[in-house]
N, C-alpha and C positions, 0 to 999 in steps of 0.2 A: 622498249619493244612491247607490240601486243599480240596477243595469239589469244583468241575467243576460246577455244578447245581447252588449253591451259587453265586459262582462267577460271572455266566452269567444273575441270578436275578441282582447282585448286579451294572453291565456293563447298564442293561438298565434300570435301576434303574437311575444310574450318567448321563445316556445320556438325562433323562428327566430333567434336574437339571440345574438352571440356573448360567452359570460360571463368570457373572458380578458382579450380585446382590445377588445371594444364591436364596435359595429358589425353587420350580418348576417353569418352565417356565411357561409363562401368564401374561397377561394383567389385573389378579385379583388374589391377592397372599396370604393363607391361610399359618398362622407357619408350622403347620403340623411336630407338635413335635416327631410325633413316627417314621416318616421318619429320622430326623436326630439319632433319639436312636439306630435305626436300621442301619444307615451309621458308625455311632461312633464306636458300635459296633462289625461293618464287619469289618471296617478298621483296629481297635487296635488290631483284632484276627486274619484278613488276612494281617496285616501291609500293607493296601492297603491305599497309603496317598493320592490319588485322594480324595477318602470316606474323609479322617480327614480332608483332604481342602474343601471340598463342606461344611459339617458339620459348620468349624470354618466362612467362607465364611457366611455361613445362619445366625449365632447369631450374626455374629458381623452387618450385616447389618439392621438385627431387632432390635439390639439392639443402633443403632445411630441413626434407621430411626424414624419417624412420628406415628408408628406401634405402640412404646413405649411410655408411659406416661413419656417424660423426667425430668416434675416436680413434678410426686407423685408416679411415679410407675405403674408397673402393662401394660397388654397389652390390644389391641383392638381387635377384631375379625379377622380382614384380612384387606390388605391393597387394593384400589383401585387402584393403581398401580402397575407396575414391579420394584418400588424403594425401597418399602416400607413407601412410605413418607405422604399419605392422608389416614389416615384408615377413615374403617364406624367406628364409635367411641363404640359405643356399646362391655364392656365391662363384660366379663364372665367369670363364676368360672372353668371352666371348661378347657379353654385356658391357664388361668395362672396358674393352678394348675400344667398340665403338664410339663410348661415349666420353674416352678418351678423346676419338675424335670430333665428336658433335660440341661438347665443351671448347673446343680449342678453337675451332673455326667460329663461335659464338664467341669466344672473346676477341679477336680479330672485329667480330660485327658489332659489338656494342663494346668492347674497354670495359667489364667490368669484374672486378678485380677478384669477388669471389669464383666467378671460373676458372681464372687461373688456378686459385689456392685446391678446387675442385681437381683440376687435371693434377697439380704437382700431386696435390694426395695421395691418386687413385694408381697414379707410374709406380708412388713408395710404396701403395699398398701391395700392389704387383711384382714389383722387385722382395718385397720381405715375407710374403707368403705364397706366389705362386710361381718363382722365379728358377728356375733349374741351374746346377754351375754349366751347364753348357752351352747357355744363350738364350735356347726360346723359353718360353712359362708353359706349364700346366696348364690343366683342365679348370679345373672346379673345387672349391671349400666346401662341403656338406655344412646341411640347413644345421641338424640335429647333432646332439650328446649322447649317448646311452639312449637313445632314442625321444629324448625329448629337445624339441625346436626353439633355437633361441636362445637357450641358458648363457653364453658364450657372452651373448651381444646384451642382456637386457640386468636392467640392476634395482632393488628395494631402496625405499629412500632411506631405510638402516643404514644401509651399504657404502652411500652417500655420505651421510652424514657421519658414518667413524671413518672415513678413508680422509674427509677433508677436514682439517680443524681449524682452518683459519675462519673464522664469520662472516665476513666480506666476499673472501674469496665462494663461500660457501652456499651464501643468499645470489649472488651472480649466476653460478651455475645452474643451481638447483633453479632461479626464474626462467632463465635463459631458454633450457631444458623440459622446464616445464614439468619435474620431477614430481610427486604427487598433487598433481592436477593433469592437462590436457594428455602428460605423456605417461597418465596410466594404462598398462595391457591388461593382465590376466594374472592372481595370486599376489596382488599387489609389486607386480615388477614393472618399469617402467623403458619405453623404449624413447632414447634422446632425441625428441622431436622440439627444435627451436620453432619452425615456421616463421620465419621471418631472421633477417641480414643481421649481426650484432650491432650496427649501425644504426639500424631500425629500434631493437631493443633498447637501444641506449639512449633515442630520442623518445621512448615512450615511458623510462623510468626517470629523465631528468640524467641521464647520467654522463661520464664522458665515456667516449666510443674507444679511445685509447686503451684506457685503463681497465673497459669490461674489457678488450682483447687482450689484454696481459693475464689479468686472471682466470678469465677462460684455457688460454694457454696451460697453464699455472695447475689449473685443474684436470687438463685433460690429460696431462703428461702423467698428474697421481694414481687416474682411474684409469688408465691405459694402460701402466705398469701393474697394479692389482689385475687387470685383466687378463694381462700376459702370465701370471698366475693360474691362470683357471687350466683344467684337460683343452687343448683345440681341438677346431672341425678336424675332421679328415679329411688329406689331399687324393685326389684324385689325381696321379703323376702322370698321367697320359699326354703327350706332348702331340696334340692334333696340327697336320699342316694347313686346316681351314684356318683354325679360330687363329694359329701363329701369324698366318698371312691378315688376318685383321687384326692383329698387333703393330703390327710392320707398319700398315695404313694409320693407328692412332698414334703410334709414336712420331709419324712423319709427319700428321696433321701438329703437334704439340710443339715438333722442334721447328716447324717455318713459325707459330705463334710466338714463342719462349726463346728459340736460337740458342736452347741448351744442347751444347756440344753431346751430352750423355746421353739425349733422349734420342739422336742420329747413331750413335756407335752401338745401341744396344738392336735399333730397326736392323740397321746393316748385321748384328749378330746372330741378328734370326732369321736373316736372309741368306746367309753364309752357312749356317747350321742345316738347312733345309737342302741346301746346294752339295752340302757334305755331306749326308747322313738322310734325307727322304727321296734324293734324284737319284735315279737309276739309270746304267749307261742308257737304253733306250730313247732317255729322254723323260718317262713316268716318274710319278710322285709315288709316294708309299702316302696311307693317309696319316698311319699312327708308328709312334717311336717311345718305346717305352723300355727300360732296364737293356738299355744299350743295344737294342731290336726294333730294327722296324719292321711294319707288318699292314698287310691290306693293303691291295692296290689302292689309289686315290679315286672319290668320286670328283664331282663335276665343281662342287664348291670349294676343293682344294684347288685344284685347278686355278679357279678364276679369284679365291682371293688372295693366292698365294701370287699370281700373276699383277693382279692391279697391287697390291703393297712392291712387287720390286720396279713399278710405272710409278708408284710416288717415291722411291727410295732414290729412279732416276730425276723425278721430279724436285727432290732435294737437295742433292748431290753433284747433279750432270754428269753422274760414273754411268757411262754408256753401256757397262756389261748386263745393268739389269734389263736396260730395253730386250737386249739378244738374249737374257733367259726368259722374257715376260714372252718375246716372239717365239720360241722354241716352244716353250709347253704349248700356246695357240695351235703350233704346226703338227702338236702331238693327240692334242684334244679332236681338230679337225680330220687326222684319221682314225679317234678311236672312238668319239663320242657324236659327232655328226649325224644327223639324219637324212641321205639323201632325196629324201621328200615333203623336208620342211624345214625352215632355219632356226625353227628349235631343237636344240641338243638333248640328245638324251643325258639322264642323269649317271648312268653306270655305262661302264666302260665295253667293249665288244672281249678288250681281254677278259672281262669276266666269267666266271660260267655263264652262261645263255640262261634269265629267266623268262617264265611266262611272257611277261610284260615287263619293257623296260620302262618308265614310267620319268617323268620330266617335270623338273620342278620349276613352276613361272609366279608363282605370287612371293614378295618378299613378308617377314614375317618380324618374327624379333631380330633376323639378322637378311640381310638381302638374297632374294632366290639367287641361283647358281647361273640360271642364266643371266638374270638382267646385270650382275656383273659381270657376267661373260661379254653380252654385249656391250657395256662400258669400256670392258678391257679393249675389244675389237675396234670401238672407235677413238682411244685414246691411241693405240699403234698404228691408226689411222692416220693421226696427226703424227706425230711423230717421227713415220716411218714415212709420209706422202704415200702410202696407198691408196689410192681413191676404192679400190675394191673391199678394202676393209671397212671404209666410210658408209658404202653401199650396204656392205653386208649389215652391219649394227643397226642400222634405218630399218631395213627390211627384215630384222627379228622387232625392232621396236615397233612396226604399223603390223605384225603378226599378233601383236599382244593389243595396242590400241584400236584395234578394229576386234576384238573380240566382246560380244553384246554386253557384257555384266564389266566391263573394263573400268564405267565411270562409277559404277554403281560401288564398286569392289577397289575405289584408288588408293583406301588407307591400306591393302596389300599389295598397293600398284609402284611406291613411292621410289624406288627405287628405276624404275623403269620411267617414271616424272622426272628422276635425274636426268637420265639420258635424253628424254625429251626435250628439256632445260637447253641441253648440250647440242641437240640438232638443229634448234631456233638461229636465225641467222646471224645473230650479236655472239658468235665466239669469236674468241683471239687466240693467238701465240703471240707471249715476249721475246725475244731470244737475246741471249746479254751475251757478252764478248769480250773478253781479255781480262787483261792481271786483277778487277776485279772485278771478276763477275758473278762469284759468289755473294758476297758484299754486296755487289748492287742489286740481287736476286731479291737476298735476305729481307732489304730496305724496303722494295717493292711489294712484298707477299705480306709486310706488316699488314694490308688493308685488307679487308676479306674481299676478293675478285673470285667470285665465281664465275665458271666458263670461261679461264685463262690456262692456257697450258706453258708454261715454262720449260725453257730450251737455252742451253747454253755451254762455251768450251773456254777454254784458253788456250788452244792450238786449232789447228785445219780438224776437220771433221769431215764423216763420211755421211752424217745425216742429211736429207735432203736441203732441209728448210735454214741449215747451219753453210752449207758449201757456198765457199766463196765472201763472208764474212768477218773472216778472223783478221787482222793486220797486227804482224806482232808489236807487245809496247801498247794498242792502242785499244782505250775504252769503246765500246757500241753498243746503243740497247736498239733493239726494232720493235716496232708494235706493229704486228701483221693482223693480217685479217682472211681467213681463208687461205694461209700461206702468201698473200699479195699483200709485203712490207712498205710501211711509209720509208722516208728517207730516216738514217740512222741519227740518235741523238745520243750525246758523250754524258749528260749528266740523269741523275734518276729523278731530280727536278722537274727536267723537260720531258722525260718518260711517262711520270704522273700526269704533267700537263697534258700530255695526247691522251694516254687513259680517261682523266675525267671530261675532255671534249665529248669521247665516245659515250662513256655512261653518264 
């Protein structure tokens, strides 16, 4: 596919993008996960490999740098330099959630194997410090101790050197690490910056790659337990239904990559938590739930990411209830948060008190505006649901936002709304797989990263549009549609891939 328009987002897009380090250029560096989702994207559908090198360029260096919790997982807020090497420490659900999912869909696109280890991490860092017994996670780890930043995470090559006493294992670490050299901060304490794959290390010391990753291991398990020794951050136990609903979304994106049964039961947990405990009979979201209280109407970005995580939860699953709650909050949103003089939403709800100005949120940022996943959400029930008037409506909040003057000028806040643009270009599809195994043959399928694919599927009659008339019991069928207008059906995922890669 080509689209000039695209392409010239996507050019000054790459020209803000830093070719050393990854990341946007700056002297203070934000993940900024939907920008690479939006490069990954472009790239694999313009085969434009600048995009898949800025993209791999950004994780791999978040993913060696200081940004990263090298010994429990999970990331920082941003990092205080162009290296990635000193973050503010201050840890959020909100961060790692996405990039729970930007990692996942990245290893789908390139196979490479530290992503994985990346997401597995960042789920246990999540389940062991910000995880509630009730399903969803918390808020936020704080940066500081006693009011000093860091102590928590950063360690003296003292500290180092009497925790490990093996030699071997000792000189591994501490290079690896880069322990007094590259990975000094401030007071002589240093922050674990490898910058490079243990792979890579291990071809630059003569060494075998194996064997550093055993005592790496070896080592991080010692200084990880001393760790767990130290006072911890303080949690912030506020259980938000934005940031939960982009949980929901990286755990879905982890478990189509991994097909770890746990990383689906925990999505669906905070899907079901939110259904139990933030929906209200009217239909409304509460935004916050905390010491068994929830509180605050919902604003706009509950709403819609709580909406798009239960369109991947059906996206993963083919449990159709989540469609009919992702439809219901839409039906709820469109009477309370609508504009009827523009099809951008307002941000706060009409049940609110009435202020001044209701004010609407359109550039996405560290996490995507509220609308442009609103309109994602609107056109993904589009499909799903065959409403053409949902299809309409998401077009015509997207040419609201693309037709506004400073739109190209301003696309590294636009990326998410590049998503959707992605998704209005004429190369989208629906799979829809059919019978005894159509999870199985789902699962096989999504191993490849297919963006602009929407997956549909039952093992019984269905009331969805695009599913009626489909189903034969006993019998396998995948379809590859195009604009709802299916080829003839094929029984193996073989001949399924085959018609997909005719198409791309």
């Amino acid at each position: 596919i080509k689209d000039s328009i695209l392409t010239g987002y996507a050019v000054e897009l790459l020209a803000s993008m830093d070719t050393l380090y990854g990341g946007r250029q700056g002297g203070i560096k934000f993940p900024n996960p939907n920008t690479l989702d939006f490069l990954l994207a472009y790239g694999h559908l313009f085969e434009d490999f600048s995009a898949l090198d800025a993209v791999q360029l950004s994780l791999d260096n978040m993913a060696y740098g200081g940004i990263y919790d090298q010994l429990g997982g999970g990331f920082s807020r941003y990092s205080t330099d162009p290296y990635w090497k000193v973050p503010h420490f201050e840890k959020m659900l909100y961060d790692n959630a996405q990039l729970i999912a930007t990692y996942s869909k990245a290893y789908r696109a390139f196979g490479n194997e530290d992503y994985k280890r990346i997401v597995e991490e960042t789920i246990e860092f999540c389940d062991r410090e910000l995880a509630s017994e009730l399903g969803p996670y918390y808020s936020s780890l704080d940066a500081d101790i006693n009011g000093e930043e860091g102590t928590y995470y950063v360690w003296s090559e003292e500290e180092i050197n009497n925790l490990l006493k093996e030699d071997k294992v000792l000189n591994i670490f501490k290079s690896y690490y880069q322990i007094g050299a590259a990975g000094i901060w401030e007071y002589d304490k240093n922050v674990l910056f490898p910058q490079r794959s243990i792979y890579d290390f291990a071809m630059e010391y003569g060494l075998d790659p194996a064997e550093c990753e055993l005592a790496l291991n070896e080592a991080r398990k010692v200084i990880l337990n001393s760790r767990d020794q130290r006072e911890k951050p303080a949690l912030d136990d506020k259980i938000l239904a934005s940031w939960n609903g982009l949980m929901i979304q990286g755990l879905c994106e982890a478990y189509r990559s991994f097909e770890n049964p746990t990383y689906l039961s925990k999505a669906n947990a905070i899907g079901q938590f939110i259904l139990d405990n933030m929906k209200k009979e009217d239909g409304s979201l509460y935004r916050n739930y905390k010491g068994e209280q929830a509180s605050i109407n919902a604003f706009l970005d509950d709403y819609a990411n709580v909406a798009k995580g239960f369109l991947d939860l059906y996206a993963v699953s083919f449990d159709e209830k989540w469609i009919h709650e992702a439809d219901t909050l839409l039906t709820y949103v469109n009477d309370k948060f609508k504009d009827d003089n523009n099809p951008i939403y307002f941000y706060t709800s009409t049940a609110d008190n009435p202020l001044m100005t209701r004010k609407k949120e359109i550039l996405d940022g560290v996490m995507p505006a509220s609308n442009s996943t609103l309109a994602r959400v609107i056109a993904d029930l589009g499909v799903v649901l065959e409403q053409k008037p949902f299809k309409a409506q998401s077009l015509e909040m997207l040419q609201t936002i693309t037709n506004r003057p400073n739109f190209k000028r301003n696309i590294g806040f636009n990326t998410n709304w590049g998503l959707l643009y992605l998704e209005k270009l004429e190369k989208v599809y629906e799979v829809v797989v059919m019978g005894p195994d159509y999870l199985e043959n789902k699962g096989v399928l999504e191993l490849d990263y297919l963006p602009n694919i929407h997956f549909m599927g039952a093992n019984q009659a269905s009331e969805l549009p695009l599913l009626q008339g489909k189903y034969v019991p006993d019998a396998n069928y995948i379809y590859v549609c195009k604009s709802s207008m299916c080829k003839f059906p094929v029984e193996t995922v073989e001949e399924a891939q085959a018609l997909l890669d005719k198409e791309f």
